[in-house]
N, C-alpha and C positions, 0 to 999 in steps of 0.2 A: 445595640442598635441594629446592626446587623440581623442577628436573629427575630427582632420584630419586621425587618424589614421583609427576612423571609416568608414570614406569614403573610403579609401584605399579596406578596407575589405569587399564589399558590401551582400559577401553571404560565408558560409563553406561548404567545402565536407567532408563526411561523409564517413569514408570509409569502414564498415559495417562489416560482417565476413566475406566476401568471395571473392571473385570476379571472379570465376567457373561459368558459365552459370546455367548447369544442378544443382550446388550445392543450387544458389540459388532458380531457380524454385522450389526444393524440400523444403527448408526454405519457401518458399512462402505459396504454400499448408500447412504443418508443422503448421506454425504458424495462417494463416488466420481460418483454423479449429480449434487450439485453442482458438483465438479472442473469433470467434463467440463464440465458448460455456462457456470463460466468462462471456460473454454479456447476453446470457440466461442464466446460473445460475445464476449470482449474482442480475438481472430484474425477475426473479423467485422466489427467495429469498424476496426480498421486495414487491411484490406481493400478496406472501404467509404472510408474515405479515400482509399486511394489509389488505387481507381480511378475515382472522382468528382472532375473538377476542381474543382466549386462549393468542396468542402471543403479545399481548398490554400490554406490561411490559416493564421494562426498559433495561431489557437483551437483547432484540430484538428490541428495540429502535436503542440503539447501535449496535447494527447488522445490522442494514438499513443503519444506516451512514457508518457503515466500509463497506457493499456492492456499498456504492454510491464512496468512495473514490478510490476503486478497479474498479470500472468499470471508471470513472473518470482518477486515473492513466494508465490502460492500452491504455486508446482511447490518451491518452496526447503521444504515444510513438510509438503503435504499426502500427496506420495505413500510417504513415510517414514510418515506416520502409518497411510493404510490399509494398507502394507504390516504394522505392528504389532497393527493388529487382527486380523488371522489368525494370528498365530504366538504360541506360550507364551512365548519369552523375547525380551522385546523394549529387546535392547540395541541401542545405537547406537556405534563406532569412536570415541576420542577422537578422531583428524582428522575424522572425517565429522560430530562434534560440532563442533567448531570453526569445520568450514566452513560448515555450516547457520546458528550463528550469527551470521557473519559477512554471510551472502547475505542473512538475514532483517531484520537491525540497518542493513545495508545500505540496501538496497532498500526499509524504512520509514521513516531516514529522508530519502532520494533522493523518496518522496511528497511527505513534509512538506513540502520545498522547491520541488518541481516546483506546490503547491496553491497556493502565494503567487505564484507566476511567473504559473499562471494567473487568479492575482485581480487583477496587476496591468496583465496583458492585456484582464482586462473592464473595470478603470480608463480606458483608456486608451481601448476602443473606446464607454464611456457615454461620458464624460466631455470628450474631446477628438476626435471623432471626423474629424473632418476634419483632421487630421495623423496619425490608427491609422495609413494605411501607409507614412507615412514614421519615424515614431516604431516601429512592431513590423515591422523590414525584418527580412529575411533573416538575415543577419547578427546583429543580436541577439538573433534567437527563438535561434538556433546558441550564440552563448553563455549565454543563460540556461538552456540545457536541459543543457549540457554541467557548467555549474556545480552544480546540480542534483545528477548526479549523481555528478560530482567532489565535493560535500562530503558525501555522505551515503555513500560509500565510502571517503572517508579517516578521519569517525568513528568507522565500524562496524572499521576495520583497527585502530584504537587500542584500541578496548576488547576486539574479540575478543585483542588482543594482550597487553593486561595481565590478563584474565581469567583466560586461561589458563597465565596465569603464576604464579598464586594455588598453595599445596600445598593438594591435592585427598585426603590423606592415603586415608584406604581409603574414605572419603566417594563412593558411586557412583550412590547412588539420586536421580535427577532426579524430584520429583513435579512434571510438567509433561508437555506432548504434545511437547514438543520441546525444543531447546537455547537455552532463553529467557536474555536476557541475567542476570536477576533469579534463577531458578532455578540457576542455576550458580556464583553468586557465591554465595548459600547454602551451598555444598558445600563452601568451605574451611575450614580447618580451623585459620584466624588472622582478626585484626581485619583486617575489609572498609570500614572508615570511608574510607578514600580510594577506593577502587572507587565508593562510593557518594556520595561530594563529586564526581566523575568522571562518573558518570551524571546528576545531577543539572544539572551545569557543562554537560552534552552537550547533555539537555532543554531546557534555557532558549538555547541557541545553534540547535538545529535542528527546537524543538518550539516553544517560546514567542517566537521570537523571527520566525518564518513568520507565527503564528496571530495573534500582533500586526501586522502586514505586511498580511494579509490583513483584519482588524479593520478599521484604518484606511480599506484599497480602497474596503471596501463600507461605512462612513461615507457616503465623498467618493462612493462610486456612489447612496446612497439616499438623500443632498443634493442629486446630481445630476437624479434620478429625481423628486424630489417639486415640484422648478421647472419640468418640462415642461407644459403646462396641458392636453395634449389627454390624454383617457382614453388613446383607442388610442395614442397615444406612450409613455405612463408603462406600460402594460401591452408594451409591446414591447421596450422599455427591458429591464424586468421581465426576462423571458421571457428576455433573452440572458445574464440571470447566476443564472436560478434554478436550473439542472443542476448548476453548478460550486459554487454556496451547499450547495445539500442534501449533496453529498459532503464539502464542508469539516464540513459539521456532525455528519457518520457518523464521518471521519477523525481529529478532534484531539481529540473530546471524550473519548474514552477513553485515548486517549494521555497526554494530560495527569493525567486521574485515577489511570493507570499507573504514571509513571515520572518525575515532578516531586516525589513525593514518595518514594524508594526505598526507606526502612527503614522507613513507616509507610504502606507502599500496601496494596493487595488483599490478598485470603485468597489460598490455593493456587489454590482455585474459580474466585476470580472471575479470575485470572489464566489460566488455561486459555482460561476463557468468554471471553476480553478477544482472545487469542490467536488460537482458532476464528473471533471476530468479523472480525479484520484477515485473515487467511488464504484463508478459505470465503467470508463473507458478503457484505464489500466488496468484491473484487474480482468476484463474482457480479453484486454491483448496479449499479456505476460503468456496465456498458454499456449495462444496462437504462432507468436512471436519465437516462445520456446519448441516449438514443433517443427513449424514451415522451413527455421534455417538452422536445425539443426539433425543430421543423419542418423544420430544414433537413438534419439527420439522417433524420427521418423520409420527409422529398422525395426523400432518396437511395437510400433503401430502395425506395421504389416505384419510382426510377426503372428498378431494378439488378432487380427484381423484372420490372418490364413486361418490360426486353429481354429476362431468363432466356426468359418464358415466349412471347416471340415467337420467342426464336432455337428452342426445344422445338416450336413449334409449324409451325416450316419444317421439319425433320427428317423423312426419308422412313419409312413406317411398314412 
C-alpha cells in the first residue's frame, strides 16, 4: 500500500508564508541578503581559522564544524525557499522532499551534539586546565567531532526512512516552508502515534540528552568560575564560555519547545517562525556572536586585516 501510495503522490506543495505577491518579493530580498551573509560569515570564519595558527586548537576546531553545519543547514532549506518566492506553483519532487528532510533533521541534529562536545571543551579548559592538552589531544577532538556527526545522520536516516514510509494518500499540501519532519507526518493518512513516540524517543536521545551534558558543563564551569578570587580571573574565565553559552541558549531552547512534545507542539506559524529561526537567523548569528565577544577572534581579524592592507599597499599603482 504504501508504495502505491507513493506513486499516488509524486511531488508536495509547499505553501510557504504568504501568498501576497509584493509580500513575497520583500521575503525574497529579506532573506537572500541574509543568505548571503551567512555564507560569508560563517566561509570567514573557517578561513580565519585556518590561516591563523593562534586559533589551531580544539575550541575552534569545533567552530569549523559548527560553521560548516550552519552553512550546510541553511543551503539544505533556504535556496529552495527563495526559489519559491518567485514562482506560482511551488512544489517540491517527493525525493527532493525527502532529501531536504533528511539534510535538515540531519545536520540539526549533528548541532545538538557537536554544542555539548563544545561545552565539554570549555569544561575542561575552566576547570582543569593544566591537563586541556593532554585531555583535548588530537585524536579526541577527531572523535568527538566525527560522533557528532555520525549520530545526527543516523537519526535523521531513520526517520526520513519511516516517514516516508507513511501512505501519503492524495494528502500533498505541506503548510510549512519546507519538508519539516512534523509537517509531513501530518499528511498521512493513518494513525502516526508511533512516528511520534519515535520523534519524541529521538529528542530526548539527541535533544535532551546534549542539553543536559551541557547543563551539567556549565554548573561545574560556574562553580569553577565563582572560587577564582581575582575579578580579572573570573571575568576571563567568563569570557572563554560566554560565545558558546549565548548560542546554546539561541539553539535548544526552541528545539526543545518544538519537538519534545510532537502532537501538542506549535501552531503551523509558530513552526515555520521556529524553522526560519534555525535556517536564517542562527546560522547568521553564530559568526557574529563568535567574533564580537570573543578577543582572540577578534586579534585574528585585525591581524589578517593589517597584512590585507600592507600586502594592498605594496602593490604597484
Amino acid at each position: 500500500m504504501g508504495r502505491d501510495n507513493q506513486t499516488w503522490v509524486s511531488e508536495f506543495i509547499l505553501l510557504g508564508l504568504s501568498s501576497d505577491w509584493d509580500t513575497q518579493v520583500f521575503l525574497f530580498v529579506l532573506f537572500l541578503v541574509m543568505y548571503v551573509v551567512t555564507l560569508l560569515g560563517n566561509c570567514l570564519i573557517v578561513l580565519l581559522i585556518r590561516l591563523d595558527s593562534r586559533l589551531h586548537t580544539p575550541m575552534y576546531f569545533f567552530l569549523t564544524n559548527l560553521s560548516l553545519v550552519d552553512v550546510s543547514y541553511a543551503t539544505s532549506i533556504v535556496p529552495q525557499l527563495l526559489a519559491h518566492f518567485l514562482i506560482e506553483h511551488k512544489a517540491i519532487p517527493f525525493q527532493s522532499c525527502a532529501a531536504q528532510l533528511f539534510f535538515s533533521l540531519a545536520l540539526g541534529g549533528i548541532e545538538f551534539v557537536l554544542l555539548a562536545v563544545m561545552a565539554y571543551d570549555r569544561y575542561v579548559a575552566v576547570c582543569d586546565p593544566l591537563r586541556y592538552s593532554a585531555i583535548m589531544h588530537g585524536v579526541l577532538c577527531a572523535r568527538l567531532a566525527v560522533t557528532s556527526w555520525v549520530s545526527g545522520s543516523i537519526n535523521s536516516f531513520v526517520h526520513t526512512t519511516i516517514t516516508f514510509q507513511l501512505p501519503m494518500c492524495t494528502n500533498k499540501f505541506i503548510d510549512h516552508i519546507s519538508c519539516e519532519i512534523l509537517a509531513v507526518v501530518r499528511l498521512a493518512c493513518v494513525d502516526t502515534s508511533s512516528n511520534e513516540v519515535a520523534i519524541m524517543v529521538s529528542s530526548i536521545l539527541l535533544l535532551m540528552t546534549p542539553f543536559c551534558l551541557v547543563l551539567l558543563s556549565y554548573i561545574r564551569i560556574i562553580s569553577a568560575i565563582l572560587k577564582i578570587q581575582s575579578t580579572e580571573g573570573r571575568k576571563k574565565a567568563f569570557q572563554t564560555c560566554a560565545s558558546h553559552l549565548t548560542v546554546v541558549a539561541l539553539c535548544y531552547g526552541m528545539a526543545i519547545f518544538t519537538y519534545i512534545q510532537p502532537h501538542s507542539g506549535p501552531s503551523a506559524l509558530q513552526e515555520k517562525l521556529i524553522s526560519l529561526f534555525y535556517a536564517i537567523l542562527t546560522p547568521m548569528l553564530n559568526p557574529m556572536i563568535y567574533s564580537l565577544r570573543n578577543k582572540e577572534v577578534k586579534g585574528a581579524w585585525h591581524k589578517l586585516l593589517w597584512k590585507f592592507s600592507g600586502l594592498t599597499s605594496t602593490l604597484p599603482t
